[in-house]
Chimera marker file (.cmm) of the C-alpha trace (Angstrom):
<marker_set name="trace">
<marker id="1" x="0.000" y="0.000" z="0.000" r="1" g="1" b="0" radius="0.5"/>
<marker id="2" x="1.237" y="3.425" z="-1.021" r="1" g="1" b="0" radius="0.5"/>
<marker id="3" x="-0.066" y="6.551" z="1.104" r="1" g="1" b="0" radius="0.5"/>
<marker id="4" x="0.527" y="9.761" z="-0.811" r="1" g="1" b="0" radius="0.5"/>
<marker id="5" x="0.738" y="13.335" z="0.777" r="1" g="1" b="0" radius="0.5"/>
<marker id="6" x="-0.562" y="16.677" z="-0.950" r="1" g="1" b="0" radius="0.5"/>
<marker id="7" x="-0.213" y="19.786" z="0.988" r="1" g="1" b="0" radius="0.5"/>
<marker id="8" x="2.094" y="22.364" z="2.327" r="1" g="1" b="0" radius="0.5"/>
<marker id="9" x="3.205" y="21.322" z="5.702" r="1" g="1" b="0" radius="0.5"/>
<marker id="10" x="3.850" y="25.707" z="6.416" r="1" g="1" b="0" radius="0.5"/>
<marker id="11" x="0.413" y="26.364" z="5.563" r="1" g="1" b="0" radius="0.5"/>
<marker id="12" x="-1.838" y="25.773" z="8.336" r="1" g="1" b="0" radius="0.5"/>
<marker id="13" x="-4.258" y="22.819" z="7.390" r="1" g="1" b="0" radius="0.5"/>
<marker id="14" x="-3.264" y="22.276" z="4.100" r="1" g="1" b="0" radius="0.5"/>
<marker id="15" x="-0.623" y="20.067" z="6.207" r="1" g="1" b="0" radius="0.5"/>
<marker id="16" x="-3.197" y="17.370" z="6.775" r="1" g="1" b="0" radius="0.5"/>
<marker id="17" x="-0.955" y="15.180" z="4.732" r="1" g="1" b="0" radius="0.5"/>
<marker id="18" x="2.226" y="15.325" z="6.305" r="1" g="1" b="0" radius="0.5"/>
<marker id="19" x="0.787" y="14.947" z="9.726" r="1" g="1" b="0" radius="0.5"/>
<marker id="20" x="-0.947" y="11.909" z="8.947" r="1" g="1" b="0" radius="0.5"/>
<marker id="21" x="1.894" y="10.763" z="7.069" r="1" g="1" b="0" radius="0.5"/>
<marker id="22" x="4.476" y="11.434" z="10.614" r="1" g="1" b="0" radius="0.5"/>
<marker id="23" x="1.672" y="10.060" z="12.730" r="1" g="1" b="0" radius="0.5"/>
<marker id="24" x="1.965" y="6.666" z="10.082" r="1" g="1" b="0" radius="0.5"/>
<marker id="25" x="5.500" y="6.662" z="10.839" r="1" g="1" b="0" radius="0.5"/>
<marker id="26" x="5.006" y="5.746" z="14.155" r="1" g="1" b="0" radius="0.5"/>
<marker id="27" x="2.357" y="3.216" z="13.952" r="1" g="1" b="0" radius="0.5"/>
<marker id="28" x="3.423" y="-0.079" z="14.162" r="1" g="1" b="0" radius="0.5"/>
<marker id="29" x="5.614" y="-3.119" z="16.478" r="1" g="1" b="0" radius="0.5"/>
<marker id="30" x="9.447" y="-2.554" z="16.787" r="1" g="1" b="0" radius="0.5"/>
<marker id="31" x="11.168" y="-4.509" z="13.351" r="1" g="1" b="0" radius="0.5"/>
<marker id="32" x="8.412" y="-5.361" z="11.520" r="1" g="1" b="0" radius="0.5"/>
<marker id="33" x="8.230" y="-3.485" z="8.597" r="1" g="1" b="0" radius="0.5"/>
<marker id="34" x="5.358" y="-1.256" z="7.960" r="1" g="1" b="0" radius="0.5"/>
<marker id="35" x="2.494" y="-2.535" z="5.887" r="1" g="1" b="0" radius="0.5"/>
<marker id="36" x="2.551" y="1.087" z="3.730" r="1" g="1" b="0" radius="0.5"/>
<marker id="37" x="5.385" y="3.312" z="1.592" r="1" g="1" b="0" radius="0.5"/>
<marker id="38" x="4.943" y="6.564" z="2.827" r="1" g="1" b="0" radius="0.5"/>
<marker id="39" x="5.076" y="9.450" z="0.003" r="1" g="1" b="0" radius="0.5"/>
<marker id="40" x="4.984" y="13.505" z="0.571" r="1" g="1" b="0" radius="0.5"/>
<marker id="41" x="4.327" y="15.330" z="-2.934" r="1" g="1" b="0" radius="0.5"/>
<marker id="42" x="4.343" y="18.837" z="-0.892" r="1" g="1" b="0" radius="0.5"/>
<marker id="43" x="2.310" y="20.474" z="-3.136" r="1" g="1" b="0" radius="0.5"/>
<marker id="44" x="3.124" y="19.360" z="-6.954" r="1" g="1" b="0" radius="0.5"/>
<marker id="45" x="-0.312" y="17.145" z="-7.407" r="1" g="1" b="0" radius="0.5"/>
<marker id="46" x="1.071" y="16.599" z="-10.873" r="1" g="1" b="0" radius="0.5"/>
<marker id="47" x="4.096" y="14.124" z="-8.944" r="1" g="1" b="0" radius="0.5"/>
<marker id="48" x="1.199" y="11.714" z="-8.485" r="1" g="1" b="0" radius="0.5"/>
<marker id="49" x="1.935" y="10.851" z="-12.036" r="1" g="1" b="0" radius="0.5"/>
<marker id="50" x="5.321" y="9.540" z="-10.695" r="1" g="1" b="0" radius="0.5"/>
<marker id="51" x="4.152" y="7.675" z="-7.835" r="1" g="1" b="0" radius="0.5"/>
<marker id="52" x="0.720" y="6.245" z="-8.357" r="1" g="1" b="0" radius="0.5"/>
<marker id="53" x="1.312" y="2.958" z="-9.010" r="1" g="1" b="0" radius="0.5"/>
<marker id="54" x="-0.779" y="0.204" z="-10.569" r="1" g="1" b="0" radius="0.5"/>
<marker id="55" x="-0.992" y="-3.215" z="-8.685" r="1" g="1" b="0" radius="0.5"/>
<marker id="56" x="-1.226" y="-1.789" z="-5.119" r="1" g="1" b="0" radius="0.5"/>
<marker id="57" x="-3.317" y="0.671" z="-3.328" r="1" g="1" b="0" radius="0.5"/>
<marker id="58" x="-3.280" y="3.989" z="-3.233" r="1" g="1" b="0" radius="0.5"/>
<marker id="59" x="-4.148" y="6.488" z="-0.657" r="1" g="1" b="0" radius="0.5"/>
<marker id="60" x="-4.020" y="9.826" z="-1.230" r="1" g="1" b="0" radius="0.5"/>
<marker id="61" x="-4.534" y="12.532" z="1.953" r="1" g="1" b="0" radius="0.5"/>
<marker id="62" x="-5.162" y="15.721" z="1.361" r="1" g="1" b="0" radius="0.5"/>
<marker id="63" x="-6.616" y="19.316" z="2.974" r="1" g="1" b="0" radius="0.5"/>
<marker id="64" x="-9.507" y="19.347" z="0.975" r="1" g="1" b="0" radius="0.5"/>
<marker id="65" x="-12.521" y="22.343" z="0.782" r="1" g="1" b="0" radius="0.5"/>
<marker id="66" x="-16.112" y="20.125" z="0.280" r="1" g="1" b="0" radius="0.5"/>
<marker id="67" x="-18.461" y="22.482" z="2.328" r="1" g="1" b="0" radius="0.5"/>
<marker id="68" x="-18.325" y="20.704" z="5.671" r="1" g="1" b="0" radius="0.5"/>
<marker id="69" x="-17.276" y="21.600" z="9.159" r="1" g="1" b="0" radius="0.5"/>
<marker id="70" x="-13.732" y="21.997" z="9.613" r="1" g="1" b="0" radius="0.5"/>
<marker id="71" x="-11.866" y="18.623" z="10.620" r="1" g="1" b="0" radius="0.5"/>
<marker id="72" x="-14.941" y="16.710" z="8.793" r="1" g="1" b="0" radius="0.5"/>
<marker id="73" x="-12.948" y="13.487" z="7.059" r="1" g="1" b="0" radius="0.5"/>
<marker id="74" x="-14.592" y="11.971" z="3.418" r="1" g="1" b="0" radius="0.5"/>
<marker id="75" x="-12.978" y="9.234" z="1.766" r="1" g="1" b="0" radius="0.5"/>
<marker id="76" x="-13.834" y="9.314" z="-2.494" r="1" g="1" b="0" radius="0.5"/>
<marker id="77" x="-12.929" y="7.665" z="-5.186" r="1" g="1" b="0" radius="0.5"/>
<marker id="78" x="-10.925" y="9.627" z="-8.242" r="1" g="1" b="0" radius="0.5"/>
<marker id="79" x="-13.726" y="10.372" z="-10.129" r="1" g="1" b="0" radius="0.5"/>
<marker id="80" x="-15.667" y="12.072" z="-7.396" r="1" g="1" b="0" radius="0.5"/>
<marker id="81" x="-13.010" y="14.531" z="-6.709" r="1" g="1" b="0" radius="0.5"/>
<marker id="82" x="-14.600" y="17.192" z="-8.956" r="1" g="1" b="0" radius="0.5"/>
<marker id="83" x="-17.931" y="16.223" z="-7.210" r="1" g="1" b="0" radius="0.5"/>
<marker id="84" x="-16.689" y="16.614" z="-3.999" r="1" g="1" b="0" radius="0.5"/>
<marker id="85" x="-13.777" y="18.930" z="-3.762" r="1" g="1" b="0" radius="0.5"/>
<marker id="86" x="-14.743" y="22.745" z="-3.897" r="1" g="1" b="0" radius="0.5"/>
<marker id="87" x="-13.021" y="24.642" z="-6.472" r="1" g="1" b="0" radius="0.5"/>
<marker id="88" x="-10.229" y="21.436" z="-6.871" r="1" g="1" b="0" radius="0.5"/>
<marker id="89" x="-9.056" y="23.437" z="-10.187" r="1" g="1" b="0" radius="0.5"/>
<marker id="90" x="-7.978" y="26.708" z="-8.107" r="1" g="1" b="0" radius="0.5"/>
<marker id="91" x="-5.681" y="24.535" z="-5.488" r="1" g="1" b="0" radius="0.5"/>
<marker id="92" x="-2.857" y="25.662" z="-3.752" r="1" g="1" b="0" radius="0.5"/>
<marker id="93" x="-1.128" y="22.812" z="-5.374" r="1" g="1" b="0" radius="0.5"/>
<marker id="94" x="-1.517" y="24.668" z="-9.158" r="1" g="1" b="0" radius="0.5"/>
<marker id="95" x="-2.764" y="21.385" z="-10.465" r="1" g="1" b="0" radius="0.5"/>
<marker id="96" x="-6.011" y="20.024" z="-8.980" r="1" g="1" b="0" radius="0.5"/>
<marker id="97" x="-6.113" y="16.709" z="-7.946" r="1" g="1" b="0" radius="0.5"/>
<marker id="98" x="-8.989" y="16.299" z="-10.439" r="1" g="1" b="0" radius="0.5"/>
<marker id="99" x="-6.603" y="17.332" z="-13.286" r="1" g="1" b="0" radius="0.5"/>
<marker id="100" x="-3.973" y="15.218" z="-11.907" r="1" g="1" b="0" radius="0.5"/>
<marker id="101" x="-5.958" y="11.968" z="-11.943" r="1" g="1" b="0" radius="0.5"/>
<marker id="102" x="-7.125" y="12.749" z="-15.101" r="1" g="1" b="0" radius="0.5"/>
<marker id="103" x="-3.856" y="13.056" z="-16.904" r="1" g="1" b="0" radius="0.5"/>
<marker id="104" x="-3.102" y="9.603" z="-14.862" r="1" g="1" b="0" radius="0.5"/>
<marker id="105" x="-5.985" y="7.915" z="-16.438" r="1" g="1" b="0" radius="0.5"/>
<marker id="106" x="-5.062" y="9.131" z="-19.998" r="1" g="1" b="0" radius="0.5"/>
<marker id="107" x="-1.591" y="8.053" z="-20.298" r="1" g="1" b="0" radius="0.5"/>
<marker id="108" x="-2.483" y="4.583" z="-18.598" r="1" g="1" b="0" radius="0.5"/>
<marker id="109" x="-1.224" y="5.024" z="-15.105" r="1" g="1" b="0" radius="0.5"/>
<marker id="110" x="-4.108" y="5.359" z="-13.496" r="1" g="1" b="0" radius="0.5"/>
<marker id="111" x="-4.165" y="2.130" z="-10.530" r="1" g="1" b="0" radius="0.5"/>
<marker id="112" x="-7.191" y="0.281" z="-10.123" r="1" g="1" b="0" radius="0.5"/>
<marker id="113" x="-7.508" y="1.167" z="-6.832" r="1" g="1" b="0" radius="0.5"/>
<marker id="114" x="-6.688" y="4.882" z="-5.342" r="1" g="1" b="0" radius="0.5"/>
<marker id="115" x="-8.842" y="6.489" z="-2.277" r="1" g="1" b="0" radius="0.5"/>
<marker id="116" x="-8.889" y="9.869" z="-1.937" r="1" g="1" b="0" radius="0.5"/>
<marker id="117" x="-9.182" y="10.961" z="1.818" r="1" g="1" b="0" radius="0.5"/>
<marker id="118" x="-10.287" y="14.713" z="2.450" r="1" g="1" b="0" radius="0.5"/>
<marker id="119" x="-9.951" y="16.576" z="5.140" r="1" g="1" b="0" radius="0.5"/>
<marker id="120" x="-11.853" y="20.013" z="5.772" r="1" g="1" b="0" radius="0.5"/>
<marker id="121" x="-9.439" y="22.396" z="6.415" r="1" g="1" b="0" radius="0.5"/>
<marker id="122" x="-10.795" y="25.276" z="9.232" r="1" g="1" b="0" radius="0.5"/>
<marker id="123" x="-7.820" y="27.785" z="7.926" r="1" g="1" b="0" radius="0.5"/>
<marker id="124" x="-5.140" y="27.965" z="5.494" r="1" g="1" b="0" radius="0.5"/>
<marker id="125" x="-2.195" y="30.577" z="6.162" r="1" g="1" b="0" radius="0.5"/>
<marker id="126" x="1.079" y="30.856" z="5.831" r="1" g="1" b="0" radius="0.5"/>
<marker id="127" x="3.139" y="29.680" z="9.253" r="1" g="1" b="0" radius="0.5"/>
<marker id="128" x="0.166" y="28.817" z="10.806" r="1" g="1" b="0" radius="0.5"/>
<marker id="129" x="0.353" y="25.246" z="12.125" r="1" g="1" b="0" radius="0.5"/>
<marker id="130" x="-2.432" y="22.590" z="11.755" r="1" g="1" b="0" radius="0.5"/>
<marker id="131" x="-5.751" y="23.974" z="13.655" r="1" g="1" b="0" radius="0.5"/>
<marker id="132" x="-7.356" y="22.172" z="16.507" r="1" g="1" b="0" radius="0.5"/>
<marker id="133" x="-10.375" y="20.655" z="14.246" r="1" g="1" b="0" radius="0.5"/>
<marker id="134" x="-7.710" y="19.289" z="11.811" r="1" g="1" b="0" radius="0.5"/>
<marker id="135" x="-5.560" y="17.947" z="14.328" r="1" g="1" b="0" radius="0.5"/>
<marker id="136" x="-8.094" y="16.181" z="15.597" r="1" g="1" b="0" radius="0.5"/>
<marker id="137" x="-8.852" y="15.007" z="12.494" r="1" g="1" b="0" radius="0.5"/>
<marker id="138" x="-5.306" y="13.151" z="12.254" r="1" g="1" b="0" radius="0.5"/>
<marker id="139" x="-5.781" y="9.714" z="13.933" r="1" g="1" b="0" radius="0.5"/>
<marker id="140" x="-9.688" y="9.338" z="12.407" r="1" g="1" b="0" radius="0.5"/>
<marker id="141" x="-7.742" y="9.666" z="9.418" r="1" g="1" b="0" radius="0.5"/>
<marker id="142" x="-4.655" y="6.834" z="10.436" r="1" g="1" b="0" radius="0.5"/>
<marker id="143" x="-7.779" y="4.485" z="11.147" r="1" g="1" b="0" radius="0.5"/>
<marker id="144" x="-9.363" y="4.201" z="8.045" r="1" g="1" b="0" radius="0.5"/>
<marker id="145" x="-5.642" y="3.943" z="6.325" r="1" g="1" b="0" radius="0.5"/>
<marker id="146" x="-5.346" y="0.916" z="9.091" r="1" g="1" b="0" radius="0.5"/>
<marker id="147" x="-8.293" y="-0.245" z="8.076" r="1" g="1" b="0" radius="0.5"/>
<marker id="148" x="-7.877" y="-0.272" z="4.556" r="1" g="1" b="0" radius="0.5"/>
<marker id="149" x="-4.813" y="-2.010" z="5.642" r="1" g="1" b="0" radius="0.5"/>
<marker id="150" x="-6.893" y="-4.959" z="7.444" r="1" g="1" b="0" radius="0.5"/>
<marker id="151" x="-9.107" y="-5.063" z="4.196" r="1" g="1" b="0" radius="0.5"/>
<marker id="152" x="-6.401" y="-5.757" z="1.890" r="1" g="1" b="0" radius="0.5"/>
<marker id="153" x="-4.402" y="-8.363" z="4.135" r="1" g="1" b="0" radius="0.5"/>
<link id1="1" id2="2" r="1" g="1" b="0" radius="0.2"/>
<link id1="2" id2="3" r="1" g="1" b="0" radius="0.2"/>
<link id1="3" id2="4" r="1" g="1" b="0" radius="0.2"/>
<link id1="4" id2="5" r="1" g="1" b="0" radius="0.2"/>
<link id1="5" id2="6" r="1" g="1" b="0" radius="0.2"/>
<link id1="6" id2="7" r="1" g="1" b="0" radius="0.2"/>
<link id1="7" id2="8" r="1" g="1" b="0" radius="0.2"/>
<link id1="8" id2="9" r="1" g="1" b="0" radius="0.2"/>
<link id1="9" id2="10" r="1" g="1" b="0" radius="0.2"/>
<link id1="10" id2="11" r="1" g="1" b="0" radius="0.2"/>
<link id1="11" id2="12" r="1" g="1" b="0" radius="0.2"/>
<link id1="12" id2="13" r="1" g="1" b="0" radius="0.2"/>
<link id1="13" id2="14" r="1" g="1" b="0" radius="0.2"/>
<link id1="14" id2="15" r="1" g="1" b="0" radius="0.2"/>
<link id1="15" id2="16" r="1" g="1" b="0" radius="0.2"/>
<link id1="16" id2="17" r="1" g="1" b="0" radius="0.2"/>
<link id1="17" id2="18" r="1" g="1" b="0" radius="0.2"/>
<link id1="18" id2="19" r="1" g="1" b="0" radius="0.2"/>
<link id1="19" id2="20" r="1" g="1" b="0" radius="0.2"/>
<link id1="20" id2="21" r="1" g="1" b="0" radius="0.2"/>
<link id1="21" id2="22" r="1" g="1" b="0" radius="0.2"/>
<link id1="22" id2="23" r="1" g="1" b="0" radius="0.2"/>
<link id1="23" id2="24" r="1" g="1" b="0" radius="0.2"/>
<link id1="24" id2="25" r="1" g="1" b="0" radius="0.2"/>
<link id1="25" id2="26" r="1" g="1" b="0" radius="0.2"/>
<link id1="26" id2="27" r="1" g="1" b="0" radius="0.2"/>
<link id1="27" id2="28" r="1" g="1" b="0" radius="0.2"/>
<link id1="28" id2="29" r="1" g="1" b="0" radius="0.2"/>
<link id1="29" id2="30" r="1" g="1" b="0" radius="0.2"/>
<link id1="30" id2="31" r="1" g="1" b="0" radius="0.2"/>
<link id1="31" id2="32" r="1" g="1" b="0" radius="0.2"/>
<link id1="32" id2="33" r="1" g="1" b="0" radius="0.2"/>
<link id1="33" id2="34" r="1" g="1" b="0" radius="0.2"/>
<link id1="34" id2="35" r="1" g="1" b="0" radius="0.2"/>
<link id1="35" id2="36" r="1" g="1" b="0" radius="0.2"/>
<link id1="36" id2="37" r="1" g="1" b="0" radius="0.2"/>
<link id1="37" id2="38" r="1" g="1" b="0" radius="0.2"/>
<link id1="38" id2="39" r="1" g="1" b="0" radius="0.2"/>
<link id1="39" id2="40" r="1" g="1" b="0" radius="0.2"/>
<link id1="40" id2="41" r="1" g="1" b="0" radius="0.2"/>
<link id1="41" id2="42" r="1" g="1" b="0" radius="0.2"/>
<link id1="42" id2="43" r="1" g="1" b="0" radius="0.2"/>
<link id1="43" id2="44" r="1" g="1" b="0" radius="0.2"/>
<link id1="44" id2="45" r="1" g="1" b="0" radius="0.2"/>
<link id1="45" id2="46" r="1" g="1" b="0" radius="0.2"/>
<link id1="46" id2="47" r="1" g="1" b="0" radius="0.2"/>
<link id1="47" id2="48" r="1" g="1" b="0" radius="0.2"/>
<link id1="48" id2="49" r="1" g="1" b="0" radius="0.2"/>
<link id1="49" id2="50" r="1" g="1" b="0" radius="0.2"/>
<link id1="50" id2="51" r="1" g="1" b="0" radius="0.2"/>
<link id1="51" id2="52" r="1" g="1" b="0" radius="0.2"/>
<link id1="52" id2="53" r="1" g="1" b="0" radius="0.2"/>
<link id1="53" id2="54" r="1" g="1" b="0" radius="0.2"/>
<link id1="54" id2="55" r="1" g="1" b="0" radius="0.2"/>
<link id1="55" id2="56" r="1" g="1" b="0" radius="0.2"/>
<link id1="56" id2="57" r="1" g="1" b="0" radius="0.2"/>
<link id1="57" id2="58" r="1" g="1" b="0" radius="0.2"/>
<link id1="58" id2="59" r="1" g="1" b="0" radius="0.2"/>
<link id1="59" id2="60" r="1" g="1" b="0" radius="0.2"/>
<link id1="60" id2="61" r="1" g="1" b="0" radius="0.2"/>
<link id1="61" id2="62" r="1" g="1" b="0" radius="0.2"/>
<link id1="62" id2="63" r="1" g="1" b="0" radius="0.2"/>
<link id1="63" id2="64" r="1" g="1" b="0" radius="0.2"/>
<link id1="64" id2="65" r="1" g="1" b="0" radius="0.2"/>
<link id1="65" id2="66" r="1" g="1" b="0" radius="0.2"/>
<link id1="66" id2="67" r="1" g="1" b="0" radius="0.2"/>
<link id1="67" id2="68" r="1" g="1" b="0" radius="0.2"/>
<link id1="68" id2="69" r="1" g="1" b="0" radius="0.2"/>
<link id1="69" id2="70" r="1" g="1" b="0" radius="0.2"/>
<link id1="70" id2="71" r="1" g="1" b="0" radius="0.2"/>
<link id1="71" id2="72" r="1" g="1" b="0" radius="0.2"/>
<link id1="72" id2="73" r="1" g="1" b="0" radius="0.2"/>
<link id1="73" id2="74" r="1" g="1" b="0" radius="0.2"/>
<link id1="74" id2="75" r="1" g="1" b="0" radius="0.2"/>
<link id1="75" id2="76" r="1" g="1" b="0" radius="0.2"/>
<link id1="76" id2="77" r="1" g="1" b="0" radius="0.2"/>
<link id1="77" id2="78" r="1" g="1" b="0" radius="0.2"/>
<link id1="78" id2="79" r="1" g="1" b="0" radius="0.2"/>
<link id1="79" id2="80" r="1" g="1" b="0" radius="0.2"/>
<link id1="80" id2="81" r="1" g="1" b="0" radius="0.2"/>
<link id1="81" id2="82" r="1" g="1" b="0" radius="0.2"/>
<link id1="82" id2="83" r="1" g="1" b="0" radius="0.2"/>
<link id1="83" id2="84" r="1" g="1" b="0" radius="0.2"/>
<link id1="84" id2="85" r="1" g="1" b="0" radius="0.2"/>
<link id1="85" id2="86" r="1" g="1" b="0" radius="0.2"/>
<link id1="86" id2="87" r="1" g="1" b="0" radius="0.2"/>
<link id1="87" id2="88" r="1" g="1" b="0" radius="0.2"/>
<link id1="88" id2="89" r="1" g="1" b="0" radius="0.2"/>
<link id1="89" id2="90" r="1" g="1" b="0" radius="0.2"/>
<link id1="90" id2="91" r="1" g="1" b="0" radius="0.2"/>
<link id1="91" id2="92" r="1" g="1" b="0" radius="0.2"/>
<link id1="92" id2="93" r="1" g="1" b="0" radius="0.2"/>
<link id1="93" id2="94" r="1" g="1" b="0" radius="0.2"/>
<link id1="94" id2="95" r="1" g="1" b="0" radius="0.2"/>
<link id1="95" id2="96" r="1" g="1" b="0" radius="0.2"/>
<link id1="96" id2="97" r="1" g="1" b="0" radius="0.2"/>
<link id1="97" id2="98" r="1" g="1" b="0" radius="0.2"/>
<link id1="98" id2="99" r="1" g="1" b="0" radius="0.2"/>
<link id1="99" id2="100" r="1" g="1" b="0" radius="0.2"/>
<link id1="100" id2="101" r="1" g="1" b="0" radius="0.2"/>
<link id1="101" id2="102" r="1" g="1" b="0" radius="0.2"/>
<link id1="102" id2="103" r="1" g="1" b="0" radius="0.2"/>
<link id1="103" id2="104" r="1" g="1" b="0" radius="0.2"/>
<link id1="104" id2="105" r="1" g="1" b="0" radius="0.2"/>
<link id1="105" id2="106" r="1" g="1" b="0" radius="0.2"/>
<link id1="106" id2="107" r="1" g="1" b="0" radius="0.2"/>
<link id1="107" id2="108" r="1" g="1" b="0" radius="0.2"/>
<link id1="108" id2="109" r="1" g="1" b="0" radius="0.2"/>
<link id1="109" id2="110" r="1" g="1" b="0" radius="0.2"/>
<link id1="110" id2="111" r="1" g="1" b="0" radius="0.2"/>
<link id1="111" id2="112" r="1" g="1" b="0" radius="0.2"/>
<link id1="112" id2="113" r="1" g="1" b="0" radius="0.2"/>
<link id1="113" id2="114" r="1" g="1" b="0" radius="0.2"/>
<link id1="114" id2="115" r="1" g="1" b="0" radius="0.2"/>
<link id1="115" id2="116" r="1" g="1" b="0" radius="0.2"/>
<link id1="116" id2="117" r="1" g="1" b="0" radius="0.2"/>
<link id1="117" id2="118" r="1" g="1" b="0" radius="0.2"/>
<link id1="118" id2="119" r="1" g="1" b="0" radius="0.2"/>
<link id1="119" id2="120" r="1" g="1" b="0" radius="0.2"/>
<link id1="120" id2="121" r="1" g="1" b="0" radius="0.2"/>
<link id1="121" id2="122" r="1" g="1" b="0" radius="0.2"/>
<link id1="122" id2="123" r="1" g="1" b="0" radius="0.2"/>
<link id1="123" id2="124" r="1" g="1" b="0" radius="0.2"/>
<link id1="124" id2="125" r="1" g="1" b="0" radius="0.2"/>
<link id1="125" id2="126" r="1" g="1" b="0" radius="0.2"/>
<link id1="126" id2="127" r="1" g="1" b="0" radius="0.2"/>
<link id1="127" id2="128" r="1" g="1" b="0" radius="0.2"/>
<link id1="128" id2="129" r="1" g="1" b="0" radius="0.2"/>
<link id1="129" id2="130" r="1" g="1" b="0" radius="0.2"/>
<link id1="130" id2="131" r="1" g="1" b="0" radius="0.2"/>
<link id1="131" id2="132" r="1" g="1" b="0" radius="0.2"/>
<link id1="132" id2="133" r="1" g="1" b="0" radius="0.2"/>
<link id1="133" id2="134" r="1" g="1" b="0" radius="0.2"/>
<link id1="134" id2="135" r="1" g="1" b="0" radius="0.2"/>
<link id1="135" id2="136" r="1" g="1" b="0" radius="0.2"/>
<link id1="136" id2="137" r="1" g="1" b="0" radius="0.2"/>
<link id1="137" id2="138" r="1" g="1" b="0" radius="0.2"/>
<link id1="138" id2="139" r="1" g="1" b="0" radius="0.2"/>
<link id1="139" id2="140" r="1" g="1" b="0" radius="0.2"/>
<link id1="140" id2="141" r="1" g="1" b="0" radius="0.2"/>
<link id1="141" id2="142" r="1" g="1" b="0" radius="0.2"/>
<link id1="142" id2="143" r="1" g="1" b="0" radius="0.2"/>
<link id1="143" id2="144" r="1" g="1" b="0" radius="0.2"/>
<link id1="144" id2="145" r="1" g="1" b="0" radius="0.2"/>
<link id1="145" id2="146" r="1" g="1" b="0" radius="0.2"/>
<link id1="146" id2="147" r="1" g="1" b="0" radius="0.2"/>
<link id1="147" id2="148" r="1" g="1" b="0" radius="0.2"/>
<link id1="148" id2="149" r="1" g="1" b="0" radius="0.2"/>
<link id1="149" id2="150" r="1" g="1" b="0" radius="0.2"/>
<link id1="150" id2="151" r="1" g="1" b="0" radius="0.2"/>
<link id1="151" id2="152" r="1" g="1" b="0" radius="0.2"/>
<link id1="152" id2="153" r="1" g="1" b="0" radius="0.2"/>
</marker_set>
């Protein structure tokens, strides 16, 4: 399983990502190896062409505007992203995720299986760190990845 990272870690909530991905880091028993690859794009969505990769799932975490309360978690499929993300075409990232999985699917590298996992950001600004909603948000977040884990075993 590969769990992929959008988001600028200096940019308040848009740092989802690379929180899950450091809480990840810790999960698991002392020398066995984890059951995931661990991948942080920062914010170049268009690098998902690089590391999605067919024959394993794919996870990808991101902050993620859908019109919920702040923290709220969703878990989508590709080609709900411009469904469910607000505005995916204007992202911080210059290429939505929408655009991104697009290309993927038209030059063939598109996986069978990729989740998307969004998390309502409450603010995005520059050196702000991730707020309390979104934190909170963090280890809901770890669970399903577990759990997708368990599913796939």
């Amino acid at each position: 399983m590969k769990v992929i990272a959008v988001g600028n870690a200096f940019y308040g909530d848009d740092g989802v990502g690379a929180a899950v991905l450091a809480g990840l880091a810790g999960v698991g028993r002392e020398g066995d190896a984890p059951p995931w690859e661990l991948v942080d794009l920062g914010t170049d969505a268009l690098a998902l062409l690089e590391h999605l990769e067919p024959g394993r799932v794919n996870i990808v975490v991101d902050a993620a505007r859908m019109g919920l309360e702040p923290g709220a978690v969703a878990v989508f499929a590709p080609d709900e992203v411009k469904v469910r993300i607000l505005g995916d075409g204007l992202s911080l990232h210059g290429l939505g995720l929408a655009e991104a999985f697009g290309l993927a699917q038209r030059l063939g590298k598109m996986p069978a299986e990729v989740l998307v996992i969004g998390v309502e950001p409450a603010q995005v600004a520059v050196g702000e760190g991730l707020s309390d909603a979104v934190a909170a948000a963090v280890p809901r977040v770890i669970d399903i990845i577990q759990a997708e884990v368990l599913r796939h075993a």
